[in-house]
DOMAR-915799 format. One line per field, with one value per residue: x negated, y negated, z negated of N, C-alpha, C in turn; residue number from 1; chain. Coordinates in steps of 0.2 Angstrom, whole numbers. Layout:
BEGIN
n_x X,...
n_y Y,...
n_z Z,...
ca_x X,...
ca_y Y,...
ca_z Z,...
c_x X,...
c_y Y,...
c_z Z,...
nr NUM,...
kette A,...
//
This chain:
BEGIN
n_x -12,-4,6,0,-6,6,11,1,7,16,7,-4,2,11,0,-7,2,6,-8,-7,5,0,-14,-7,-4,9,14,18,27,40,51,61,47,39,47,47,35,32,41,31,20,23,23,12,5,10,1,-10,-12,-9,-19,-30,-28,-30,-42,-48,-44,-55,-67,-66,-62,-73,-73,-66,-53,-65,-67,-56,-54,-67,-64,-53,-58,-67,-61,-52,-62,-65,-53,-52,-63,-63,-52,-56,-68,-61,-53,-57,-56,-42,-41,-51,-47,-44,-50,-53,-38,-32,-37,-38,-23,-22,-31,-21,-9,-14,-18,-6,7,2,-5,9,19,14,12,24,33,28,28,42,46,37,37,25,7,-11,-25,-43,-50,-62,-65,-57,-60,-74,-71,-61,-74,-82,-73,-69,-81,-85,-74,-75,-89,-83,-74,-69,-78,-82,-76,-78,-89,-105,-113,-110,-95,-80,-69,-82,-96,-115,-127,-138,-132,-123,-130,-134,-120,-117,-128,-125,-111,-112,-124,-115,-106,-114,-118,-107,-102,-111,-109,-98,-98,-110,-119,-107,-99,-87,-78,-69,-62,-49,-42,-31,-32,-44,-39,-30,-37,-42,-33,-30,-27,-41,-49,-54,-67,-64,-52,-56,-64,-53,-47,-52,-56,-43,-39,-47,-40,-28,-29,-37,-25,-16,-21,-25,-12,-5,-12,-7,5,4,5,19,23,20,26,39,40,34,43,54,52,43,27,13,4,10,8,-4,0,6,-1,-10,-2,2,-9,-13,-6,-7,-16,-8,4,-3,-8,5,12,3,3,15,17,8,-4,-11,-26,-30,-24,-25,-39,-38,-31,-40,-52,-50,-48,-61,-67,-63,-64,-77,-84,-79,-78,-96,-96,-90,-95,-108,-105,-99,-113,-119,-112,-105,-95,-83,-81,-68,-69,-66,-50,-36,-30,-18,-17,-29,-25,-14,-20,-29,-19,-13,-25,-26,-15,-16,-29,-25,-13,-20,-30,-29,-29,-17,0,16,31,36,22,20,33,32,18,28,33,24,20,33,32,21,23,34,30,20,28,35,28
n_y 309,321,317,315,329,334,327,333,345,343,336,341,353,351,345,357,365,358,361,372,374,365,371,383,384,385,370,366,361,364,357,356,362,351,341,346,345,327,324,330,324,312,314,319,307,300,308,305,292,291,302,293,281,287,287,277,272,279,276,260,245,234,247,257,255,255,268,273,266,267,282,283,277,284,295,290,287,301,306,294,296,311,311,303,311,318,314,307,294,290,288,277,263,267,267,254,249,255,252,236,235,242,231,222,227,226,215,206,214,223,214,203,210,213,200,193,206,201,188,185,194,188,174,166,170,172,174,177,163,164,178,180,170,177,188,188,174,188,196,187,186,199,203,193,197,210,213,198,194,203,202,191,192,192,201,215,218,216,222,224,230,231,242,236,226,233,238,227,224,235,233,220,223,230,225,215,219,229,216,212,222,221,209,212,223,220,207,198,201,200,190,199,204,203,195,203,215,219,221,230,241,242,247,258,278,288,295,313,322,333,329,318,325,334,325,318,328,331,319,319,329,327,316,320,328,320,313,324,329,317,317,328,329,315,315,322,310,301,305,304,290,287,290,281,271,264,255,262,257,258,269,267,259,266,277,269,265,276,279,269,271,276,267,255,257,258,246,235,242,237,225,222,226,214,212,206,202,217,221,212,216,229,228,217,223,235,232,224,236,246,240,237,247,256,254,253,266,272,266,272,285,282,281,293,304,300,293,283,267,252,238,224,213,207,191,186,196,191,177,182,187,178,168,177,178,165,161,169,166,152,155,161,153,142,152,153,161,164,168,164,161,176,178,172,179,193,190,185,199,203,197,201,216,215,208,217,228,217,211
n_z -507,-507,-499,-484,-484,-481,-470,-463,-458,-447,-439,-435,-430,-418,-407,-405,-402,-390,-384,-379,-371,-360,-355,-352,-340,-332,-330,-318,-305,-312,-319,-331,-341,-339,-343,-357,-360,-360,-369,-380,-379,-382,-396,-398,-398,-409,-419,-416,-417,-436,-438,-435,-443,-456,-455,-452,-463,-472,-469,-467,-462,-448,-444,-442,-433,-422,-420,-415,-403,-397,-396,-387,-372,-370,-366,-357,-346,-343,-335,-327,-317,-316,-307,-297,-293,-283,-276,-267,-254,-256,-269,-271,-278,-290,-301,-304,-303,-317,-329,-323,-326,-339,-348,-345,-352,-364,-366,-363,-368,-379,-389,-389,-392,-407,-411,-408,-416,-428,-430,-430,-445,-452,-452,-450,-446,-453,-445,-443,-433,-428,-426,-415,-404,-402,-395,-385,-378,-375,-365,-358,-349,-347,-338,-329,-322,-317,-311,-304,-297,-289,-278,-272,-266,-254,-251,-246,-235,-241,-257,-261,-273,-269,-274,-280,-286,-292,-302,-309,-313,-324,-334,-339,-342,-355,-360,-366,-373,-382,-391,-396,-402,-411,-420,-423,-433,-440,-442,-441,-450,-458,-451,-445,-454,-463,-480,-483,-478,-485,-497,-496,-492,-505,-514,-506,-510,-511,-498,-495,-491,-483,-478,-469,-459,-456,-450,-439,-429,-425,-421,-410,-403,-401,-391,-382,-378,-376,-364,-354,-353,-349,-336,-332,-327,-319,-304,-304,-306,-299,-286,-287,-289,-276,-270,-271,-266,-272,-275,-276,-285,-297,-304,-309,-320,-327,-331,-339,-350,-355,-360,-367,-378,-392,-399,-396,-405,-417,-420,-416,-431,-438,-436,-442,-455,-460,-457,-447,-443,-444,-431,-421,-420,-416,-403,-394,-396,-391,-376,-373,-374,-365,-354,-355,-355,-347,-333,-333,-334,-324,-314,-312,-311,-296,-293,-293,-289,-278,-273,-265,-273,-278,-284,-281,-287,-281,-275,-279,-293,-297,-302,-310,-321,-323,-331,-341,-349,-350,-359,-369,-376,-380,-388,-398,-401,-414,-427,-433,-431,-422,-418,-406,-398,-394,-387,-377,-370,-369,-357,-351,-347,-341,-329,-323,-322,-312,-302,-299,-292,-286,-274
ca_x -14,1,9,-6,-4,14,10,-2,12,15,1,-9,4,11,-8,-11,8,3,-14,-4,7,-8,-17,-3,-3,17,19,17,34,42,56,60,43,38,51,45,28,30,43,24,15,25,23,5,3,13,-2,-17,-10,-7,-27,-34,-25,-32,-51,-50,-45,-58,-72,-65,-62,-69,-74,-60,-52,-70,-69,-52,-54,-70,-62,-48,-60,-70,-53,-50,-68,-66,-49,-54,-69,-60,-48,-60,-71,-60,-46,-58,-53,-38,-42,-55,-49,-39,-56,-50,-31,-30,-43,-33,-17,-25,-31,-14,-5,-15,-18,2,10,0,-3,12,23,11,15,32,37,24,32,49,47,34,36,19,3,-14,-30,-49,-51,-69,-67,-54,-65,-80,-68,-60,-77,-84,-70,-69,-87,-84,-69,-78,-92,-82,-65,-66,-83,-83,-68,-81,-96,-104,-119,-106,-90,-73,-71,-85,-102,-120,-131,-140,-124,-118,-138,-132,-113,-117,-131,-120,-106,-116,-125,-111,-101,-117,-116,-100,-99,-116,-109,-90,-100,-115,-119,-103,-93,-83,-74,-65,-58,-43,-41,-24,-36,-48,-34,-26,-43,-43,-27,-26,-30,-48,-47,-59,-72,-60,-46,-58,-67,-48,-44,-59,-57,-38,-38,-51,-37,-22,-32,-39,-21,-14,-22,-23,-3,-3,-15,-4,10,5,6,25,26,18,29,45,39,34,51,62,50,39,20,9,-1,15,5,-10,3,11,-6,-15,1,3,-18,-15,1,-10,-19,-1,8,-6,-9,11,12,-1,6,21,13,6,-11,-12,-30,-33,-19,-30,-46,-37,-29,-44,-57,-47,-47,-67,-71,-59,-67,-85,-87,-75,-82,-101,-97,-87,-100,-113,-102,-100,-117,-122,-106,-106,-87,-82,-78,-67,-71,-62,-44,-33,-32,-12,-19,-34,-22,-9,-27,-32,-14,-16,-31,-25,-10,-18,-32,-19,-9,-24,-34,-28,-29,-11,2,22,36,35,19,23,38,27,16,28,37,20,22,36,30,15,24,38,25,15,35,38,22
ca_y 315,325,314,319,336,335,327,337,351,343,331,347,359,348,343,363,367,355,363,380,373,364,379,391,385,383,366,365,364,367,352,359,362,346,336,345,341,324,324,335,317,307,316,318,300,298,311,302,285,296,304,286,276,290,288,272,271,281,274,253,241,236,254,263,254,255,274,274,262,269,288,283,274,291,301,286,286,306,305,292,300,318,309,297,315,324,311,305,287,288,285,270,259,269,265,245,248,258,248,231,238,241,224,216,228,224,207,202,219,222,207,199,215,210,193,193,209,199,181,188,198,184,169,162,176,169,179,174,161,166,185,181,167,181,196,181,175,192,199,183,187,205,202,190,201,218,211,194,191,206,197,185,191,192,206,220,216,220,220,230,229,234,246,231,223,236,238,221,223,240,229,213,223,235,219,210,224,227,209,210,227,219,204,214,227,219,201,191,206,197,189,204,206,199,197,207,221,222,223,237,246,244,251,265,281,291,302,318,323,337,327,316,330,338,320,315,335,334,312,322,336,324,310,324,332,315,310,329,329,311,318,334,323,311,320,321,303,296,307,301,284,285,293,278,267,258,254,266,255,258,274,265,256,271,282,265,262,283,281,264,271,276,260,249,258,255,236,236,245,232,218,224,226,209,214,204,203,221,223,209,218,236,225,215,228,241,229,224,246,247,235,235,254,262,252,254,274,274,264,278,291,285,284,300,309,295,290,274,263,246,234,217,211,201,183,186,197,187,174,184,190,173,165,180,176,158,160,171,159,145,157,162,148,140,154,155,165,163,174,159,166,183,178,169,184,196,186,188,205,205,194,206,223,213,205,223,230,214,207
ca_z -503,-505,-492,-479,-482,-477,-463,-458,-453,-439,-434,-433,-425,-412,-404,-404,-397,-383,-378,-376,-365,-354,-353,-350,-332,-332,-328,-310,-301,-318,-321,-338,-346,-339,-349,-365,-359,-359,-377,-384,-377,-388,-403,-400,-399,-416,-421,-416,-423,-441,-440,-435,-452,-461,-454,-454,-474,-476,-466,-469,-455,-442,-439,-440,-423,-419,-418,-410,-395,-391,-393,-378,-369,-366,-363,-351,-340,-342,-332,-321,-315,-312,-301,-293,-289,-282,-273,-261,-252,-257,-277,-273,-282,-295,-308,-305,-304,-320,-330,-324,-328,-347,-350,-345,-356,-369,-367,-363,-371,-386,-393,-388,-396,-412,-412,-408,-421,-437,-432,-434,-450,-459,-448,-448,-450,-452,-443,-441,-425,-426,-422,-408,-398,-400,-393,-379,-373,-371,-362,-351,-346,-343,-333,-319,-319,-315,-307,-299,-293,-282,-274,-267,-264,-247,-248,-245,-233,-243,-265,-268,-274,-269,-278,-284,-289,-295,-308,-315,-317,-328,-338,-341,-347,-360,-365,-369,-376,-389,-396,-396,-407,-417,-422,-427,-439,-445,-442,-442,-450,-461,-448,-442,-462,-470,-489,-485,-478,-490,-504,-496,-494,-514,-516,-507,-513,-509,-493,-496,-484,-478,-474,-465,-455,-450,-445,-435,-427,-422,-416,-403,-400,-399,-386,-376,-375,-373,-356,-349,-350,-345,-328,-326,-326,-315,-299,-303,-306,-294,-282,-289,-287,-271,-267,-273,-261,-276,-273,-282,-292,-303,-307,-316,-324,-331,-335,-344,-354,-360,-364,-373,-384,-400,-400,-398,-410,-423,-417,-419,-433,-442,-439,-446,-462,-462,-454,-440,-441,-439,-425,-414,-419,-412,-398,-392,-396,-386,-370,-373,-372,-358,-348,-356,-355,-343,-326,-331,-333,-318,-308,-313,-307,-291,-288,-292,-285,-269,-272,-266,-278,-275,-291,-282,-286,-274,-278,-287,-296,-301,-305,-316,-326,-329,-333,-348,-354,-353,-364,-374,-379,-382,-392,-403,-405,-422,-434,-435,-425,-421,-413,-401,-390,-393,-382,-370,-368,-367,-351,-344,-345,-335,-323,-322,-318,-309,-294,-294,-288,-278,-274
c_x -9,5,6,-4,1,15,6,2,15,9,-4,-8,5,4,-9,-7,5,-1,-12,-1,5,-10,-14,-3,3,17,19,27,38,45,57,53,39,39,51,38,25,35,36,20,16,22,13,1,3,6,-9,-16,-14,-17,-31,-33,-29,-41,-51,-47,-50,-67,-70,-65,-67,-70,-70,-56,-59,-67,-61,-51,-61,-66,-56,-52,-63,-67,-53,-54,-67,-60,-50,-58,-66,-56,-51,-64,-68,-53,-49,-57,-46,-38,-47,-53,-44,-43,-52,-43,-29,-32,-38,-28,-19,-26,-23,-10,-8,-15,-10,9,9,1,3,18,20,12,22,34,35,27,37,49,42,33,29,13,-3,-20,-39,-51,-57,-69,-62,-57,-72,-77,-68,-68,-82,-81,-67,-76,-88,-81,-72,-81,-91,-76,-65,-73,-83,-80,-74,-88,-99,-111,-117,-97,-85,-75,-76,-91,-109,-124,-135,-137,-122,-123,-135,-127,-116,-122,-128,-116,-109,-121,-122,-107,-106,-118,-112,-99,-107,-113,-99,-93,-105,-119,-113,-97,-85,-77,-66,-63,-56,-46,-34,-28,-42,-44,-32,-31,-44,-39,-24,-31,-37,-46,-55,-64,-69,-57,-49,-60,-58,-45,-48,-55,-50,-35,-41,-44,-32,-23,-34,-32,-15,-14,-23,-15,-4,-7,-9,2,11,6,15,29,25,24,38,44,39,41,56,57,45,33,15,5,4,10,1,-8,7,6,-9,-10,2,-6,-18,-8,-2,-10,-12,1,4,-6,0,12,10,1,12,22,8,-1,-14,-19,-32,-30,-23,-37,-47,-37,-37,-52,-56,-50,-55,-70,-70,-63,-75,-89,-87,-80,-89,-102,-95,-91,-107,-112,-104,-106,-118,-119,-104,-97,-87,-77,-75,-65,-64,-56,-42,-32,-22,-15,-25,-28,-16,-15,-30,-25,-13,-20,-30,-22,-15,-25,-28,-16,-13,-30,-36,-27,-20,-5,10,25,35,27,20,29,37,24,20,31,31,18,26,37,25,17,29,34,21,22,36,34,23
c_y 320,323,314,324,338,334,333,344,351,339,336,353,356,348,352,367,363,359,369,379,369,368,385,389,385,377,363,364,365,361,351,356,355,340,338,343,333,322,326,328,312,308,318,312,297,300,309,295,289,296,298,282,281,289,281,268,274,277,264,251,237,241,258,262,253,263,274,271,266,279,288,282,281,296,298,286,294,307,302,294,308,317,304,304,319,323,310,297,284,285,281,265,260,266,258,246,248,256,239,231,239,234,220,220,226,217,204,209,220,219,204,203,213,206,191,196,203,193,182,190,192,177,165,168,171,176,172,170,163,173,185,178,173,186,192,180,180,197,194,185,194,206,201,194,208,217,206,194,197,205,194,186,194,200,209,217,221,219,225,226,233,240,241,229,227,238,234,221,228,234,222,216,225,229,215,215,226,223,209,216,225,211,207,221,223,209,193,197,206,191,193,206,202,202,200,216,225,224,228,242,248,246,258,271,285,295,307,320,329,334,322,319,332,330,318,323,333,324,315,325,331,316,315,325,326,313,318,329,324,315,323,330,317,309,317,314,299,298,304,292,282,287,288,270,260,259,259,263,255,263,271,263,262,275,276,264,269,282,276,265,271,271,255,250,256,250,233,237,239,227,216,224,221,210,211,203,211,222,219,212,226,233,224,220,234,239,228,233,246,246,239,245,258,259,253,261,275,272,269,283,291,284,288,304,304,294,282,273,254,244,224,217,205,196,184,190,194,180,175,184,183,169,168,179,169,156,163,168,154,149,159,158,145,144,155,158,162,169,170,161,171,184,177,175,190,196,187,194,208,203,198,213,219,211,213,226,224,208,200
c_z -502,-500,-487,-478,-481,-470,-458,-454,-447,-433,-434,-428,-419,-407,-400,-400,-389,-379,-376,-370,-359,-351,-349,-344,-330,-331,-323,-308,-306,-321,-328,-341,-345,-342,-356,-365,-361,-367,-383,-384,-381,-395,-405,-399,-406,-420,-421,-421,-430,-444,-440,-437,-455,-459,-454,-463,-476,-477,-466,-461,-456,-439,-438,-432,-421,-414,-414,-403,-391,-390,-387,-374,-366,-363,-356,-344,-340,-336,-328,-315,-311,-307,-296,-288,-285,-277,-267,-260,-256,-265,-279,-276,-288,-302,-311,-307,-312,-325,-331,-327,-339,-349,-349,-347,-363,-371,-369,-367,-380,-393,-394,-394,-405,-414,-414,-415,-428,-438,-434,-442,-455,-458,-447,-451,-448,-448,-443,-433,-424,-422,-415,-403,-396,-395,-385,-375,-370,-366,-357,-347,-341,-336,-327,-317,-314,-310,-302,-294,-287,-278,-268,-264,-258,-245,-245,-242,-240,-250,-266,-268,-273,-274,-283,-289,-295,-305,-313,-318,-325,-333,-342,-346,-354,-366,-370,-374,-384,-392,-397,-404,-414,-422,-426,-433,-442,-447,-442,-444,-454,-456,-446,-449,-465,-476,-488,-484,-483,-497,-503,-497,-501,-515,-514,-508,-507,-503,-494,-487,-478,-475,-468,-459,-450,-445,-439,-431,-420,-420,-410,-398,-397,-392,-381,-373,-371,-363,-351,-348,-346,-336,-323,-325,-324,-306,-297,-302,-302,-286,-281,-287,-281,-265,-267,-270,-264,-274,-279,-285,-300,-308,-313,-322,-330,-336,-341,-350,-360,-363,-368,-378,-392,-402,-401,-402,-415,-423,-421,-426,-439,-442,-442,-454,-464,-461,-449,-438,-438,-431,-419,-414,-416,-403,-393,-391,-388,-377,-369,-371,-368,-353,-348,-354,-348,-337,-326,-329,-325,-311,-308,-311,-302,-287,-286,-288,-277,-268,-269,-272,-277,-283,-291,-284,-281,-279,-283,-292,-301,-303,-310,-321,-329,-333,-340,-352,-356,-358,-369,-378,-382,-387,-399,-407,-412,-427,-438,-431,-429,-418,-404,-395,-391,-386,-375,-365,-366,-360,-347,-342,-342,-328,-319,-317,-312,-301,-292,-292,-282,-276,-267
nr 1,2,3,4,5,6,7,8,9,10,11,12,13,14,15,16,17,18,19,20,21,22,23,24,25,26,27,28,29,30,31,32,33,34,35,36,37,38,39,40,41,42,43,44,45,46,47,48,49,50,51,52,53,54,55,56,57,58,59,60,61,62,63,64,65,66,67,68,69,70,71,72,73,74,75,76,77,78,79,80,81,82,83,84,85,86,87,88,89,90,91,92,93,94,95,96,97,98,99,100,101,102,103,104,105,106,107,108,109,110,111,112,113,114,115,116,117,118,119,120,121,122,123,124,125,126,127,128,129,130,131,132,133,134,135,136,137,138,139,140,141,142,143,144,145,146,147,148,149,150,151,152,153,154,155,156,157,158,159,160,161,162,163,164,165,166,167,168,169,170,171,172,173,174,175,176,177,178,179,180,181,182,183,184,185,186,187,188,189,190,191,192,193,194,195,196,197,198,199,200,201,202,203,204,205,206,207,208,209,210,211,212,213,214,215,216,217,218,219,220,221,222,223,224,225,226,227,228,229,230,231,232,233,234,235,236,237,238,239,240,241,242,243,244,245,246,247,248,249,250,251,252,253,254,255,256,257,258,259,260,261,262,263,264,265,266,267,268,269,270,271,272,273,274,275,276,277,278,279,280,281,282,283,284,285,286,287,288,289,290,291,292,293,294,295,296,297,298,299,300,301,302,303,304,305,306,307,308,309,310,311,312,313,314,315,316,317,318,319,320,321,322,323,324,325,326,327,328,329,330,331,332,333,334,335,336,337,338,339,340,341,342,343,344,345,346,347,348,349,350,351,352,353,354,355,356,357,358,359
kette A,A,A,A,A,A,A,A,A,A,A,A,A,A,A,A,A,A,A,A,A,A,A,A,A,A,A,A,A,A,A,A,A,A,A,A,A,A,A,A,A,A,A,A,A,A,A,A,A,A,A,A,A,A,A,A,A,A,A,A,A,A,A,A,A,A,A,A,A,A,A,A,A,A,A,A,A,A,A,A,A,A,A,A,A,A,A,A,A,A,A,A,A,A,A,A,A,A,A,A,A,A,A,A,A,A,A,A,A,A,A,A,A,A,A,A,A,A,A,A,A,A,A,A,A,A,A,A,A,A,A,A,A,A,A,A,A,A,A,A,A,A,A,A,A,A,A,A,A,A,A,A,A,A,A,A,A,A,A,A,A,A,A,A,A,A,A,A,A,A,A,A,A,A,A,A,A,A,A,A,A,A,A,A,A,A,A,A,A,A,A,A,A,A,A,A,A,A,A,A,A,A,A,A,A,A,A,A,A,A,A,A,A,A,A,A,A,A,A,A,A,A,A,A,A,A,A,A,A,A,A,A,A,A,A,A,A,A,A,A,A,A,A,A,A,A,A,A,A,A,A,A,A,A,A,A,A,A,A,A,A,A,A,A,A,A,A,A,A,A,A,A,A,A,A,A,A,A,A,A,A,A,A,A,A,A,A,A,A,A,A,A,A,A,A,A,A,A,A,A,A,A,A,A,A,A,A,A,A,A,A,A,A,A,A,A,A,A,A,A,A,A,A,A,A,A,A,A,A,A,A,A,A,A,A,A,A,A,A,A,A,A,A,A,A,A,A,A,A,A,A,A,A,A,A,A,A,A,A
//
């Protein structure tokens, strides 16, 4: 506990320095406090990580990366949402870009970075094939639902979906996403727990119901501060981008990857430490909310607020998306892992950003 409270000198100031420098309205136009802005965004990432190990020692797996996939996800549909109401045409299909862009860092980044680092350091990690095929086939189901089928369907010219359409996607995902989280907390929960994680959970020491309270408080502070910097911050990014003649969907790429930094580092972090099941259960989890949440929320938006919304992908892209999923089922099937797809995966992540630049 003494090592908490040391932490805590910074994983509690940084977060509170940040929302100063938010707030204060200085960083418009301001080159400088921009570049501590985004130096404030790292260390408030280090800081979420930090509070969501310590809430999840307290509370066991697999709730702990419960509570942090779903706390980004709501960051994620709150962001979305504010730039969807308020962009107009131009940010129809930012919901999808930003969204896609999440699952394919997660699927070929995350994991692979996971893989890669744990096969290196312990050359073969074992995990449960049951909780990965569960995560797998309800995040192949989500996916068609919210990303390809709207590609094809003929009610409504163009990738989008009807109002009917749009009744079932919301219902599909919400379904599958609550089997998905009944069968990882309480009916198949021992799937999603090593004997390496049950062993730690015995080893390490109590965390008091303060330390849990200040963490739970300031993972809130340090996720909100996160994805408001990442917003104000995107402005200049997308500008600079567009300045050196790259396609803006780079943006998505940039916003899904500062919102999924907690999560990787932890996922990372675990497999480093011989964790590989929880690392796929932050991982996989992460991408199942992303999808399973943020689109039904965003499809409710634009009713109510009458945004268009464009849900299809173009066929490369539906094809990078299933090439991901394909490895990454082949890579996880056996219940044992290598550096060898880790390598696979992360080459599809360069193939990934590489076509959204030279499509």
């Amino acid at each position: 506990m003494n090592k908490i409270r040391k932490l805590y000198q910074w994983t509690t100031s940084i977060p509170l320095l940040a929302c100063i420098l938010y707030f204060s309205g200085l960083l418009d136009d301001n080159l400088v406090l921009q570049i501590v802005a985004g130096i404030l965004l790292i260390f408030c990432v280090m800081s979420a990580v930090h509070h969501s190990e310590i809430i999840a020692h307290r509370v066991g797996e697999p709730y702990g990366t419960i509570i942090l996939a779903v706390s980004i996800t709501i960051i994620e549909v709150a962001i979305i949402v504010s730039l969807m109401t308020t962009g107009g045409k131009e940010y129809a299909a930012f919901a999808r870009d930003t969204v896609y862009a999440a699952v394919m860092l997660i699927l070929n980044g995350i994991v692979g970075l996971s893989l890669f680092i744990g096969g290196r350091k312990f050359h073969t990690q074992t995990f449960s094939p049951h909780s990965v095929k569960i995560a797998l086939v309800s995040l192949v189901s989500i996916l068609a639902f919210t990303m390809i089928l709207p590609t094809f369907t003929n009610s409504q010219a163009g990738p989008y979906y009807t109002e009917t359409q749009l009744l079932f996607e919301i219902f599909a995902c919400l379904a599958i996403y609550t089997a998905f989280l009944s069968a990882q907390t309480v009916r198949h929960r021992e799937y999603f727990i090593s004997d390496v994680t049950q062993n730690n959970e015995h080893n390490v020491n109590p965390v008091s119901n303060i330390s849990l309270i200040v963490s739970l408080v300031f993972l809130l502070i340090s996720l909100t501060i996160v994805v408001l910097l990442a917003k104000s911050l995107s402005h200049p990014i997308e500008h600079l981008i567009v300045s050196q003649g790259l396609p803006k969907s780079l943006v998505g790429i940039i916003i899904a990857a500062i919102i999924l930094l907690p999560e990787g580092i932890a996922a990372v972090s675990a497999a480093r430490n011989n964790r590989l099941q929880t690392s796929l259960n932050l991982s996989l989890g992460s991408a199942l909310a992303s999808i399973g949440l943020t689109i039904p929320a965003v499809s409710v938006a634009s009713y109510i607020y009458d945004f268009p919304l464009i849900l299809g992908l173009d066929v490369l892209s539906i094809i990078l998306l299933v090439i991901s999923i394909f490895t990454v089922m082949l890579s996880l099937i056996g219940g044992r892992s290598n550096s060898v797809y880790g390598v696979v995966l992360l080459v599809n992540l360069v193939a990934y950003v590489f076509l959204t630049i030279n499509p």
